[in-house]
BANU-66300 format. One record per residue (C-alpha): x, y, z. Coordinates in nm, 3 decimals. Example, Ala and Ser with C-alpha at 12.3 -4.5 7.8 and 13.67 -1.06 7.14 Angstrom:
BEGIN
VOBA        c1        c2        c3
VOBA     1.230    -0.450     0.780
VOBA     1.367    -0.106     0.714
***
This chain:
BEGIN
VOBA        c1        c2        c3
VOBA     5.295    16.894     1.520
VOBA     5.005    16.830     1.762
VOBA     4.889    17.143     1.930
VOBA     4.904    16.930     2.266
VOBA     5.280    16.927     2.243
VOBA     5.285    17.292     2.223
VOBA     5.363    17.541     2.479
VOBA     5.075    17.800     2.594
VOBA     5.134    18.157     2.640
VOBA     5.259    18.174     2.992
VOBA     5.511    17.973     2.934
VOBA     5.669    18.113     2.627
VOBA     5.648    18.410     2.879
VOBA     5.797    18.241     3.115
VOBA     6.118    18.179     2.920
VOBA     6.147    18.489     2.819
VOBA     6.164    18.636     3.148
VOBA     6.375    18.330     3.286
VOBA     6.570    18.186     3.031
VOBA     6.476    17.836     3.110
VOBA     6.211    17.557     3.058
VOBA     6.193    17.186     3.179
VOBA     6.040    16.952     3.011
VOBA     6.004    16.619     3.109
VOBA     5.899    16.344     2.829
VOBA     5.746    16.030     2.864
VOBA     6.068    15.852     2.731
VOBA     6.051    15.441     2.630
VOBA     6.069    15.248     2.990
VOBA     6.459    15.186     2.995
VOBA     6.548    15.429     2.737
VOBA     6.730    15.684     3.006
VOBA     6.885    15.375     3.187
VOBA     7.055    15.209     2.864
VOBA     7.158    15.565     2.750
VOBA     7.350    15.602     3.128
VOBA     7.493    15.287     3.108
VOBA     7.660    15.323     2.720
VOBA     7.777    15.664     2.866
VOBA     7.980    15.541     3.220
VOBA     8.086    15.285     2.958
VOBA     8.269    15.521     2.727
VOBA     8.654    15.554     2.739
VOBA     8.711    15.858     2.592
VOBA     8.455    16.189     2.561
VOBA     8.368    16.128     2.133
VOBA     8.273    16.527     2.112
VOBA     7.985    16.634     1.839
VOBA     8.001    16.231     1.751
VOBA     7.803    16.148     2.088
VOBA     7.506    16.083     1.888
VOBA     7.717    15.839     1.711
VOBA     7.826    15.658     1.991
VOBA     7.485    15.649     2.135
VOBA     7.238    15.659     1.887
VOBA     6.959    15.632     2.115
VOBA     6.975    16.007     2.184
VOBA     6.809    16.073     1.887
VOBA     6.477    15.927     2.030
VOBA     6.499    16.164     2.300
VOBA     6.557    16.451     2.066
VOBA     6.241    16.343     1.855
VOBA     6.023    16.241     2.143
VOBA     5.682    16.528     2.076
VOBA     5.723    16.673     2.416
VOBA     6.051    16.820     2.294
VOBA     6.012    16.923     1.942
VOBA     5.694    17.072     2.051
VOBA     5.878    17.305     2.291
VOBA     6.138    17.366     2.037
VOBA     5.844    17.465     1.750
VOBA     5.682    17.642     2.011
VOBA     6.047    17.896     2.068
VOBA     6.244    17.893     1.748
VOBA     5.959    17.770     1.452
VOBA     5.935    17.453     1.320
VOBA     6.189    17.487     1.081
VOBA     6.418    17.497     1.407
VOBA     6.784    17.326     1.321
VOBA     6.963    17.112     1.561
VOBA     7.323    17.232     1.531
VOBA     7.610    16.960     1.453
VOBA     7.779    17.044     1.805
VOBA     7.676    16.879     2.097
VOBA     7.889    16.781     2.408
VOBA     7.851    16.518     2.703
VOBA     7.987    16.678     3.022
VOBA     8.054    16.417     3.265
VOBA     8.133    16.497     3.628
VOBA     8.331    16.254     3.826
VOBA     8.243    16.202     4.163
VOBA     8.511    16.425     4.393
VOBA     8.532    16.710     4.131
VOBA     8.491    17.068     4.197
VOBA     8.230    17.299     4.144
VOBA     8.239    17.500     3.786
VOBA     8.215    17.904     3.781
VOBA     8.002    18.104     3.675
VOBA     8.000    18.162     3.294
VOBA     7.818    18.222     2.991
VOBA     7.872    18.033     2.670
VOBA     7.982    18.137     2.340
VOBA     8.152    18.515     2.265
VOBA     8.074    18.826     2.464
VOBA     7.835    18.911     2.188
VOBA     7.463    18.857     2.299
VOBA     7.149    18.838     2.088
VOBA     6.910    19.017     2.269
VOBA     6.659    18.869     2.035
VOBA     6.547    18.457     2.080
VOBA     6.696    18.267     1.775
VOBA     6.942    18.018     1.974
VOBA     6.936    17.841     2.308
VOBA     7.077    17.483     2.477
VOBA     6.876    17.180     2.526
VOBA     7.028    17.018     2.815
VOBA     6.923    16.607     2.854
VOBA     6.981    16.422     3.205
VOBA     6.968    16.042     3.167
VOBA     6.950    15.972     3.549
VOBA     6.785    16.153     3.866
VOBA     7.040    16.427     3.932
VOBA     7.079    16.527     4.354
VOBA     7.205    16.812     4.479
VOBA     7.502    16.620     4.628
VOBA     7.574    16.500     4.248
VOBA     7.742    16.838     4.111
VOBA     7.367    16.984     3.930
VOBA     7.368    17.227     3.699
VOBA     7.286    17.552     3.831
VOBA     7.129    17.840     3.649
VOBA     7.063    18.210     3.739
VOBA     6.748    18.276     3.634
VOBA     6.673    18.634     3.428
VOBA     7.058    18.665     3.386
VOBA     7.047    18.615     3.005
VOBA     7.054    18.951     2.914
VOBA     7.304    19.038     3.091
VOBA     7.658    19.034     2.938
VOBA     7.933    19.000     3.238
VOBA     8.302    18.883     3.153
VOBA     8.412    18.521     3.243
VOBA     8.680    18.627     3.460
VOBA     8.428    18.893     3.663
VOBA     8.181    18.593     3.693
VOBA     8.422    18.388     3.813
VOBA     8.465    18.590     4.136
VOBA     8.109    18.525     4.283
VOBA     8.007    18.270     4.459
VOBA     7.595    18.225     4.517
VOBA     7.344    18.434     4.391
VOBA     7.036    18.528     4.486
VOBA     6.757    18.314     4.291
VOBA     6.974    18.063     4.153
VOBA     6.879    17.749     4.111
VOBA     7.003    17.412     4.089
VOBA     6.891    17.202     3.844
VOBA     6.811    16.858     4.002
VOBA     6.595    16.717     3.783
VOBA     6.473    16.320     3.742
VOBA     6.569    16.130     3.491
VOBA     6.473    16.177     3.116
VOBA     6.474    16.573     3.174
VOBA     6.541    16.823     2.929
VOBA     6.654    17.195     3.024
VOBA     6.591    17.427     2.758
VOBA     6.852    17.732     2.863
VOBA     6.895    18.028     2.670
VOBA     7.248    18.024     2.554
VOBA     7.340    18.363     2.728
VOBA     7.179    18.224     3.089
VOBA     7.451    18.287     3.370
VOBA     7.556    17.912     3.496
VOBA     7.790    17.638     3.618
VOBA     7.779    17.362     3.860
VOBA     7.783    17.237     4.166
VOBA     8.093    17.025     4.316
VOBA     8.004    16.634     4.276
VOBA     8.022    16.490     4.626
VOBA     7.834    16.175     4.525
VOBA     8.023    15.851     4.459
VOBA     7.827    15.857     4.139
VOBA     7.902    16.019     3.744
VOBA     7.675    16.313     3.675
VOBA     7.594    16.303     3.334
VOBA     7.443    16.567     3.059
VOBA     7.424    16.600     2.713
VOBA     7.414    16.920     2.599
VOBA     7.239    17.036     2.231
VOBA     7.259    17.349     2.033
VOBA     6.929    17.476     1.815
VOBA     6.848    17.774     1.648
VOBA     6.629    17.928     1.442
VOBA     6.611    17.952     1.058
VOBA     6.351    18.172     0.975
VOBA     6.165    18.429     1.124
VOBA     5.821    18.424     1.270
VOBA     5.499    18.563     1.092
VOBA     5.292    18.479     1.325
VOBA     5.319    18.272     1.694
VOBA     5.411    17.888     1.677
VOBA     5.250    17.784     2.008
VOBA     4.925    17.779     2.127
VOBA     4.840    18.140     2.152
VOBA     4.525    18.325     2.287
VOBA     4.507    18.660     2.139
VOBA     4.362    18.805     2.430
VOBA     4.646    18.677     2.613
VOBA     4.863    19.015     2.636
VOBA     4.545    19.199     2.717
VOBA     4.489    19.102     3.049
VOBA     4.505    19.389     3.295
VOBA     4.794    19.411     3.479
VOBA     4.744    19.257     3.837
VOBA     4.971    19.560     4.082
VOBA     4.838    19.268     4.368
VOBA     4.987    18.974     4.267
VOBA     5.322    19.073     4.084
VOBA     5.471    18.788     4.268
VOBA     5.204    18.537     4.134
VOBA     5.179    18.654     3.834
VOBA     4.997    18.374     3.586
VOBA     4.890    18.499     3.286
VOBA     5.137    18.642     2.980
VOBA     5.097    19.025     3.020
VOBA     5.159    18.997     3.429
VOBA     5.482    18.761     3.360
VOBA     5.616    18.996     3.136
VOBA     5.564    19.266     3.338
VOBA     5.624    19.207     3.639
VOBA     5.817    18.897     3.687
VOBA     6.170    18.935     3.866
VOBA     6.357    18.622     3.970
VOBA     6.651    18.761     4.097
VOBA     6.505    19.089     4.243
VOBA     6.681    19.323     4.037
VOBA     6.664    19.716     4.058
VOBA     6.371    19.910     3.942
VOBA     6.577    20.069     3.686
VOBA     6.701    19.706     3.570
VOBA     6.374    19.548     3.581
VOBA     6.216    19.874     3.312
VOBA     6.526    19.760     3.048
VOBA     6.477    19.394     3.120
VOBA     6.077    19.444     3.075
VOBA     6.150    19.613     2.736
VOBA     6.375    19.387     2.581
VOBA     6.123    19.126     2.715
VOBA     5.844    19.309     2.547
VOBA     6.095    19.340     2.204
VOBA     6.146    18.915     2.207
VOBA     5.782    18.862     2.258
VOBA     5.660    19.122     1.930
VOBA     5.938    18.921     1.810
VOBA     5.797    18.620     1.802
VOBA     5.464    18.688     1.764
VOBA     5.606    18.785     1.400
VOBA     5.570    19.153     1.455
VOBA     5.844    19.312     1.247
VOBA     6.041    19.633     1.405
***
């Protein structure tokens, strides 16, 4: 893996402290357009066999850009799980509530997240994605979530084509209604991890946690010691933001191969 593919400090930082990561490869000219049109083409939803059906998917799953991300979070042993799902969205159809996938049992710890690929430009009037950013620590039962409406610091995920949002798997979401006259397509991946770190799998400057912590420019914070501290994208409580910084703190040793 080239170490230009790789992310840098900050933004591993950044993930852990959002839960998300965009990435936008420099896909084959007409590679995102073919993919779209063998998708609105499709009679029936083929499951974990959408790779089958459209085989070009793989070249978006290989392209550097995204493996290098992927090495960069989970090792680059990382395993792309068997299930995978294409979520359509008709035009006219509702909005989706907020959830979080999988069991009400969270891994505070980083050894799974979603890789979510966009074939076309997605617009706000299109039914987007949208994610709560910081949520993914925070275990909340479907049928609570499903009584709110917007949230502070959410944000919609409208993306160009040939996008791909990493998500942790726990980050609060759902969608938008789809008031276009057009499909909004996804295809949504599963990876995880298979071994554990020994030492950090992106490109990482050891004096990057040693930076003194900037009380001036919490907001604006750039480097990987300020993000980690200080970084709060929904504006939660004091109290909140000291357990969110430590579990932060515990993910980071984590990967850095620190062992508890």
């Amino acid at each position: 893996m080239s170490e230009q593919y790789l992310l840098n400090d900050a933004e591993v930082a950044r993930f852990l402290v959002t839960g998300y990561h965009l990435v936008e490869p420099e896909l084959p000219t007409g590679l995102n357009e073919n993919i779209a049109a063998q998708l609105d083409a499709l009679a029936t939803n083929p499951g974990d066999a959408i790779t089958e059906a459209v085989p070009e998917l793989s070249q978006v799953l290989e392209h550097p850009t995204v493996t290098g991300a992927l090495s960069s979070l989970l090792g680059p042993d990382y395993e792309v799980q068997p299930h995978r799902h294409w979520h359509c969205k008709q035009p006219d159809s509702p909005h989706m509530n907020w959830h979080q996938d999988g069991l009400n049992n969270r891994d505070i710890l980083l050894n799974r997240f979603l890789g979510l690929y966009y074939p076309t430009d997605i617009t706000a009037n299109m039914g987007p994605t949208i994610i709560v950013p910081g949520t993914q620590f925070r275990n909340a039962p479907t049928d609570r979530m499903a009584t709110y409406t917007n949230i502070r610091g959410q944000v919609a995920l409208t993306v160009k084509a040939g996008t791909v949002a990493f998500t942790h798997y726990d980050l609060w979401h759902g969608t938008a209604a789809n008031r276009s006259a057009h499909k909004r397509h996804m295809i949504k991946f599963l990876f995880r991890r298979t071994r554990e770190n020994t030492a950090p799998t992106w490109n990482h400057d050891p004096e990057a946690t040693n930076k003194p912590n900037d009380w001036n420019k919490k907001a604006q914070a750039e480097d990987a010691n300020n993000i980690l501290n200080f970084t709060n994208p929904i504006g939660v409580s004091q109290s909140d933001h000291y357990k969110e910084r430590a579990i932060r703190r515990q993910n980071w040793d984590f990967l850095m191969g620190k062992q508890a």
